[in-house]
Each structure stands twice: as structure tokens, then as C-alpha cells.
N, C-alpha and C positions, 0 to 999 in steps of 0.2 A: 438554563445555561445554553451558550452557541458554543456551538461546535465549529471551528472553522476546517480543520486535516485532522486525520485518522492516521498515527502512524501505527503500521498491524507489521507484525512478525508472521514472515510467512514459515517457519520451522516447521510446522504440523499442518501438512494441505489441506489433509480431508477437514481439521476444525476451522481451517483460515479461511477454506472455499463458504464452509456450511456461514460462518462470520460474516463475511462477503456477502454474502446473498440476502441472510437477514438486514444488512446495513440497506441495501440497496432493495429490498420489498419493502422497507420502512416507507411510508412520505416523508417522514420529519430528517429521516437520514440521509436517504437517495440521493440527494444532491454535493456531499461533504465527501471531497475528493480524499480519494487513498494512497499512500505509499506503504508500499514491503519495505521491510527490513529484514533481509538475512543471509547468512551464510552460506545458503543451499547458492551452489556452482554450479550443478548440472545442468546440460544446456534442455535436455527432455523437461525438466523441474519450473525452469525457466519459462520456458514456452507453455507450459500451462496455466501459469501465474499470471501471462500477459495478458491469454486468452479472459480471463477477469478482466481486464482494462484497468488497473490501476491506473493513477496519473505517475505515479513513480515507482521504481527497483532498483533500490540501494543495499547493494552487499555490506554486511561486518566483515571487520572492524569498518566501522564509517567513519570518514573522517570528518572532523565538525565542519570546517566550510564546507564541504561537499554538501553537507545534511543541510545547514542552512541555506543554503544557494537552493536545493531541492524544493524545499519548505519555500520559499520565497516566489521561485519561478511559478510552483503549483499555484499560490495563493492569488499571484499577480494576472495570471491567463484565466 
């Protein structure tokens, strides 16, 4: 199967980061861009999420066009 986006819940850092990493030591993975998805608001929480470089950070509740506009821009660049 291809894999085109990875949407990953960033809720739990330390297993999202440890996820993160593995996707991206993969070869087969590395390449298949990420967005968060979560709740966490805190700007400290935030800025260590970025510091992974996702392609996207989208808060819940997410609203559907915003996610698909996300999903879209990611896949399109």
C-alpha cells in the first residue's frame, strides 16, 4: 500500500515524538508528510511539536474544511 499523509494525534508527546522519529528513520516512510491533530493549546506544547516539522498543526474540534483544505495544501506542495 502508499501511503500518501500521516494524520498523527499529537495528545501523548513523548509517544508522538518517539512515532515521529520512527516514521522519518524509516526510508519507506521518510518522505510522507505529517500533520497533528490536537487539542493541546499550550504555546510551550506547540513549539515543540513544530520543532518536529510537521507539514501541518491543526487543533480539535477540527473543522472539516479546514482539515480538508490542510490535507489538500499538504499533498499539493
Amino acid at each position: 500500500k502508499h501511503t500518501d499523509l500521516i494524520l498523527l494525534d499529537y495528545a501523548m508527546p513523548d509517544e508522538t515524538v518517539l512515532r515521529l522519529e520512527k516514521l522519518r528513520a524509516n526510508p519507506s516512510t521518510k518522505n510522507i508528510p505529517v500533520i497533528f491533530l490536537t487539542g493541546i493549546t499550550d504555546r510551550k506544547k506547540i513549539q515543540e511539536a513544530l520543532v518536529m516539522k510537521p507539514q501541518g498543526y491543526l487543533l480539535k474540534p477540527i473543522n472539516r474544511k479546514r482539515l480538508l483544505a490542510a490535507i489538500q495544501n499538504t499533498l499539493e506542495a
